[in-house]
C-alpha positions as MATLAB code, in Angstrom:
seq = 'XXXXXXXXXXXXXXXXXXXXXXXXXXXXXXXXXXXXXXXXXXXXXXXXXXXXXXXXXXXXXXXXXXXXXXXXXXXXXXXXXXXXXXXXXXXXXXXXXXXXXXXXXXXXXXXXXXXXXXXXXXXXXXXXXXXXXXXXXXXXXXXXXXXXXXXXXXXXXXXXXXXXXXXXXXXXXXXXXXXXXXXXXXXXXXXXXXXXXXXXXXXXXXXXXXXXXXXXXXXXXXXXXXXXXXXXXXXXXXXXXXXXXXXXXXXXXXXXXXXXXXXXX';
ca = [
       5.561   52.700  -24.233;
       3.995   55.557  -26.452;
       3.915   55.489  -30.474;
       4.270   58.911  -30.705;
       7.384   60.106  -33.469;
      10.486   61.223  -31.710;
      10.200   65.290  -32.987;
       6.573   66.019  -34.055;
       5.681   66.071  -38.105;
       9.242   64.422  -38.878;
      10.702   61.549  -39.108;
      13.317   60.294  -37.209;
      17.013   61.038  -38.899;
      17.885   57.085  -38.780;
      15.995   53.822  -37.719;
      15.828   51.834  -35.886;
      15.976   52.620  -32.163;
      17.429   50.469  -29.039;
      16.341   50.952  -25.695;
      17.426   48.765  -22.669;
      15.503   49.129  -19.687;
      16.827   46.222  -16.988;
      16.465   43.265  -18.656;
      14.878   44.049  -21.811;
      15.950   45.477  -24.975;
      13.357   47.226  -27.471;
      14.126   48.114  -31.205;
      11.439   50.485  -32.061;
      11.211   51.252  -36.075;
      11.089   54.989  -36.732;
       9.916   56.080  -39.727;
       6.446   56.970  -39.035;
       5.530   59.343  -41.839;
       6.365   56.081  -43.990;
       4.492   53.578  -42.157;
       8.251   52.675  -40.524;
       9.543   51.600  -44.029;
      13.059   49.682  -43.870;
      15.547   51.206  -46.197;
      18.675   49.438  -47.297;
      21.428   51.111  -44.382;
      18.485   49.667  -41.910;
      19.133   46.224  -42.510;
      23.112   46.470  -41.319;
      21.849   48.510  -38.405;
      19.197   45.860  -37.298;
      21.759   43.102  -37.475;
      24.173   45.243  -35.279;
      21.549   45.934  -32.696;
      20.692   42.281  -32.757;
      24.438   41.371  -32.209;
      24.491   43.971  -29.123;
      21.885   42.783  -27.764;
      22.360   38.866  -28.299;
      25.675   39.459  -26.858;
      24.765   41.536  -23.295;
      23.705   38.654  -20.706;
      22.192   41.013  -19.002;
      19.133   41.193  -21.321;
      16.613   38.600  -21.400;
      14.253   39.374  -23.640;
      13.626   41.635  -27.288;
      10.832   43.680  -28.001;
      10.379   44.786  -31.812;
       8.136   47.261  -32.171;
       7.600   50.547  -34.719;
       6.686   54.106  -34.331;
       2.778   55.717  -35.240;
      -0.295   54.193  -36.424;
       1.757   50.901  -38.814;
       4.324   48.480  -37.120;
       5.964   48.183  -40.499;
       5.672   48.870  -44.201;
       8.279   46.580  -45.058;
      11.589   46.896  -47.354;
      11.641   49.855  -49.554;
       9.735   48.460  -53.071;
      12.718   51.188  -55.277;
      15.576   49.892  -53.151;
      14.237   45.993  -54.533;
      13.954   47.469  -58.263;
      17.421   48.648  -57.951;
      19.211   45.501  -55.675;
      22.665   45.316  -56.597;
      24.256   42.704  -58.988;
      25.561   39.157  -56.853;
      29.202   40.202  -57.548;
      28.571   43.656  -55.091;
      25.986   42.228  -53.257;
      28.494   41.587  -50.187;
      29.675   45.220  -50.120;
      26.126   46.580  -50.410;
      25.314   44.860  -46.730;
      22.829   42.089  -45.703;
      20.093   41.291  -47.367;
      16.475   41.573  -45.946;
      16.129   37.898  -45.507;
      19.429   37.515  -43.458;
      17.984   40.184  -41.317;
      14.798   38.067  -40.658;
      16.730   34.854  -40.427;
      18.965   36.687  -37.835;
      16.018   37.664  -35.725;
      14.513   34.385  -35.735;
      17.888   33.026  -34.595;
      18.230   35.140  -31.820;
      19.193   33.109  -28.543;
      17.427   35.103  -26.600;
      13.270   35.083  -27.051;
      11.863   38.266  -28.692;
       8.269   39.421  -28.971;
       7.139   41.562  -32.173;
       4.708   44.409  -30.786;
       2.554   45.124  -33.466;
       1.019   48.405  -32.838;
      -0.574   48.868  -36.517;
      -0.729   47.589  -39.649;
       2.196   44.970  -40.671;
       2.659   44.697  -45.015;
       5.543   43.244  -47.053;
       8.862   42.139  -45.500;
       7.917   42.768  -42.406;
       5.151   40.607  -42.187;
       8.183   38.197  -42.204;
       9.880   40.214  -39.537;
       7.224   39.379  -37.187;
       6.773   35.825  -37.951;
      10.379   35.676  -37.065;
       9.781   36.882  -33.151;
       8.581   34.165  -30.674;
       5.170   35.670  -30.310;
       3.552   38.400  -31.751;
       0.889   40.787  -29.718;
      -1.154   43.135  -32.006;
      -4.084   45.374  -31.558;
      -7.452   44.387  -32.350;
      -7.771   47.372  -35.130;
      -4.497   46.159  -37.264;
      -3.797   44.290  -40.512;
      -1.767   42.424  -43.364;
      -0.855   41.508  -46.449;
       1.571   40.389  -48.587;
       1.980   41.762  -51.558;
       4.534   39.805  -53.681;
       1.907   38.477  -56.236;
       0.973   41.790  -57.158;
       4.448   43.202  -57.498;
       5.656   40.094  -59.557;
       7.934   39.811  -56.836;
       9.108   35.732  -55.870;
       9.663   36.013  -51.951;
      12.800   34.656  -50.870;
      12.914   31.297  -49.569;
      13.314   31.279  -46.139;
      10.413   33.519  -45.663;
       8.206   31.558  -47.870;
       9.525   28.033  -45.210;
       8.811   30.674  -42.058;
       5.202   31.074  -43.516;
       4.410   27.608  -43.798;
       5.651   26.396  -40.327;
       4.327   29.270  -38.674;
       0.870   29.441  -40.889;
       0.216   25.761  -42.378;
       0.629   25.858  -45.883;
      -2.960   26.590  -46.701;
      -2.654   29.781  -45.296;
       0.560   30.406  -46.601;
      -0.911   29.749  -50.384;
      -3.365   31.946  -49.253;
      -1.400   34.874  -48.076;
       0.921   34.940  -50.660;
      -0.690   33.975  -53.944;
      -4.011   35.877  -53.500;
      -2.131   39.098  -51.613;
      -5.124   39.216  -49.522;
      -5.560   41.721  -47.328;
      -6.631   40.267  -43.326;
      -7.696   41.811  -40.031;
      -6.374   41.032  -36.747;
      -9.403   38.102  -36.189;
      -8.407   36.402  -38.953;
      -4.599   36.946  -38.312;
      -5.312   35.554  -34.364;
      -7.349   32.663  -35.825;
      -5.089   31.416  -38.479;
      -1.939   31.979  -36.096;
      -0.232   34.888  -37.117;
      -1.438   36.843  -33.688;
      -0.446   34.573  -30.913;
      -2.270   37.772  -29.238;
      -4.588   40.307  -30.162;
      -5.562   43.116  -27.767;
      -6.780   46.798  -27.524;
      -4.933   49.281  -28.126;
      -4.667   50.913  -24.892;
      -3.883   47.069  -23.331;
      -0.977   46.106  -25.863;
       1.525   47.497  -23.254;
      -0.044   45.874  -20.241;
       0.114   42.620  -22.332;
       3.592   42.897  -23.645;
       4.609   43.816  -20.241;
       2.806   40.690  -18.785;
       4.656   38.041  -21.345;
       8.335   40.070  -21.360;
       8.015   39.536  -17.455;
       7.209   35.704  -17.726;
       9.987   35.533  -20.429;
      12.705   37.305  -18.792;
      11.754   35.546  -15.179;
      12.198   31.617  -16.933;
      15.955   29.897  -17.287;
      17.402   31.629  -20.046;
      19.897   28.668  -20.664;
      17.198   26.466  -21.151;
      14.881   28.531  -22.724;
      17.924   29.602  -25.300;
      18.737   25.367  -26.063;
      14.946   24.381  -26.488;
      14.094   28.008  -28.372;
      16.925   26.849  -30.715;
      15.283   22.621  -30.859;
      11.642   24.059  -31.656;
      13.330   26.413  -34.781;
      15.656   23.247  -35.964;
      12.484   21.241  -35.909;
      10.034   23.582  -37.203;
      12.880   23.517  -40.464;
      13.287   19.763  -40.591;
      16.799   19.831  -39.590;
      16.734   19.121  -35.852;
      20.363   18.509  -35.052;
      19.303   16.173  -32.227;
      22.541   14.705  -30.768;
      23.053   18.669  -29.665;
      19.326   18.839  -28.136;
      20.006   15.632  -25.841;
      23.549   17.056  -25.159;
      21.693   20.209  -23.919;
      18.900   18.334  -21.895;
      21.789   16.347  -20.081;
      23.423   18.714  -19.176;
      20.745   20.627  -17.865;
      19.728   17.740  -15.669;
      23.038   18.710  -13.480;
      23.159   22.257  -14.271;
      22.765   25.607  -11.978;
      19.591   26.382  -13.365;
      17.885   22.733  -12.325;
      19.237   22.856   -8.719;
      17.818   26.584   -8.795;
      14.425   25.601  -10.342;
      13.990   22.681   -8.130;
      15.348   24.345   -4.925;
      13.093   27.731   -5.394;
       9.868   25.370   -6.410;
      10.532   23.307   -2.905;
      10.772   26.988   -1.082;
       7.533   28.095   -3.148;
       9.257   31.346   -4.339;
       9.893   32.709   -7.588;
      13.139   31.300   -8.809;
      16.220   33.552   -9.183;
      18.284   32.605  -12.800;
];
């Protein structure tokens, strides 16, 4: 996968981009000359591609990704100074957090590639993937403090059960800037590469993800976020592990592990 912009010294007309190839699906963010900043009309578009995706069973995993030398620059800082009132707010289309909330809620897993720098909103974009790969030369930061800007809930929760709340104090109330190191060793990173081996490592995880049960992976994907919130709805998480115990996936699991051959969901 190359970061280069789709016509040289432009941007793209619209963001973002899907791409299926076999089983996975790849949203790249295309605005490179602006660090891949999301504009309002991006947010409807992201949750459409996330319902087209979500609902082809053919796909088994999500890449997110962006365009150029940044993964994201987050929501556009004028399109927050002029957010409409709460009585148009519905006709105006979703707002940034239901997009990140939607991502995280995905059924199927998704990995954020993080080819460059990630600031803002979509620091929260990430943290809403399953795992996040990023090259050993990027970095964050959050810049609410500075802006006077309170985050929105939900990404202040995703923060503190991704990060600890330490870190999430940290991040948000001193608008620190961090490196990849310190993003691997505080958790953000759940890998940090080169640049010229982020493909090879995406590759390596999207194949391990897309080869796995994606009914199971889908129920317990859905447990570990309920959890992670404190609102497990646990009578549906046994009702999924029973009947996986008598499912097609289990008597394909257990069949392919007594052949010693890659199993075939």
């Amino acid at each position: 996968m190359t970061d280069g912009p789709t016509s040289p010294g432009e941007d793209a007309p619209s963001t973002p981009l899907l791409t299926i190839e076999g089983t996975r699906a790849t949203i790249r963010l295309n605005r490179p000359r602006h660090l891949n900043r999301l504009q309002p009309e991006d947010l409807g578009a992201l949750m459409a591609l996330f319902d087209r995706v979500e609902a082809d069973p053919a796909l088994r995993v999500l890449v997110l990704t962006g365009t150029g030398r940044a993964f994201s620059a987050g929501f556009d800082l004028g399109a927050i100074g002029a957010a409409p009132e709460a009585d148009t707010a519905a006709a105006a289309g979703p707002a940034f957090e239901d997009v990140a909330d939607r991502l995280e809620d995905l059924a199927l897993p998704t990995i954020c590639r993080i080819n460059g720098g990630v600031y803002g909103g979509s620091t929260d974009l990430a943290l809403a993937c399953d795992f996040r790969i990023g090259i050993d030369s990027g970095e964050m930061f959050m810049p609410a403090a500075r802006l006077g800007l309170h985050y929105y809930p939900n990404g202040i929760k995703r923060y503190v059960s991704r990060l600890g709340i330490d870190n999430a104090k940290r991040l948000f109330l001193t608008a620190e800037r961090i490196d990849a190191r310190e993003m691997l060793r505080i958790g953000y990173l759940t890998a940090m590469v080169a640049a010229d081996a982020l493909d090879g490592e995406v590759e390596r995880v999207a194949t391990i993800l897309a080869g796995n049960a994606p009914e199971a992976m889908r129920g317990m994907k859905r447990a570990i976020n309920e959890f992670a919130r404190g609102a497990l709805d646990d009578a549906a998480a046994r009702r999924r592990h029973l009947d996986s115990m008598s499912g097609a996936e289990i008597s394909e699991g257990m069949k392919s592990f007594a052949e010693k051959r890659r199993p075939r969901f």
